[in-house]
N, C-alpha and C positions, 0 to 999 in steps of 0.2 A: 699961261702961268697959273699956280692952281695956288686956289685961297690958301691963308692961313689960318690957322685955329690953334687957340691958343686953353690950357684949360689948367683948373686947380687940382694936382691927385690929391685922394685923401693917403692916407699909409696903406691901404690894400692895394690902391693904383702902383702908388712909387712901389712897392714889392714886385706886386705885378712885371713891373715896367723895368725892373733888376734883373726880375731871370731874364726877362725877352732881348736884354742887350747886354746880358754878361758875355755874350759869344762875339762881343765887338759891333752888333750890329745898331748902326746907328737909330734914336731913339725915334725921327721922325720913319724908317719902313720898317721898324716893331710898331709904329702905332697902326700905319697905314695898315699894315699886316691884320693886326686886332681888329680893326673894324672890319673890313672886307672878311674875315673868318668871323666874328658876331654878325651881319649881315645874314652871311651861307647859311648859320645855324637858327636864324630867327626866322628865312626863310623856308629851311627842312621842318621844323616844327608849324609854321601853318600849314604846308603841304600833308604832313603827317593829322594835323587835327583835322583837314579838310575829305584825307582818305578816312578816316577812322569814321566822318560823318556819314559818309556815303556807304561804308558799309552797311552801318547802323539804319539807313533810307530803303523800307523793305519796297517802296514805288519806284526807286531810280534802280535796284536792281531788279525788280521784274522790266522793267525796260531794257535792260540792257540785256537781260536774257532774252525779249522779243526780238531785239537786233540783231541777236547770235541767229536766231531761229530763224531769221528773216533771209538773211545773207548767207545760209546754209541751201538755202534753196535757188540761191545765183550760182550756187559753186559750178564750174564747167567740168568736173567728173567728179 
């Protein structure tokens, strides 16, 4: 059985929370929806600041070009 949670909208929310179930859908899998889609996107965004770092890391890509270099010389033709 999964918890309940219970919460105050301010007027952006209840807006919010108008389009997401003007289509009938009920209000608790518009929220559940919401979260797990802010989740993905808080997600995609550290992954993005985390690529962005490493490109910026001029020592982890000269490594990662030794490992290209490295594994160029296994290759079996």
């Amino acid at each position: 059985m999964a918890d309940t949670i219970t919460f105050r909208p301010d007027e952006d929310a209840r807006r919010a929370l108008a389009v997401l179930t003007q289509d009938g859908t009920p209000v608790s899998t518009a929220v559940r929806a919401a979260l797990i889609e802010a989740a993905r996107v808080a997600a995609e965004g550290r992954l993005r600041a985390e690529a962005a770092a490493l490109v910026d890391d001029e020592a982890d890509r000269a490594e990662a070009a030794q490992v290209l270099r490295d594994m160029e010389t296994l290759r079996a033709w």
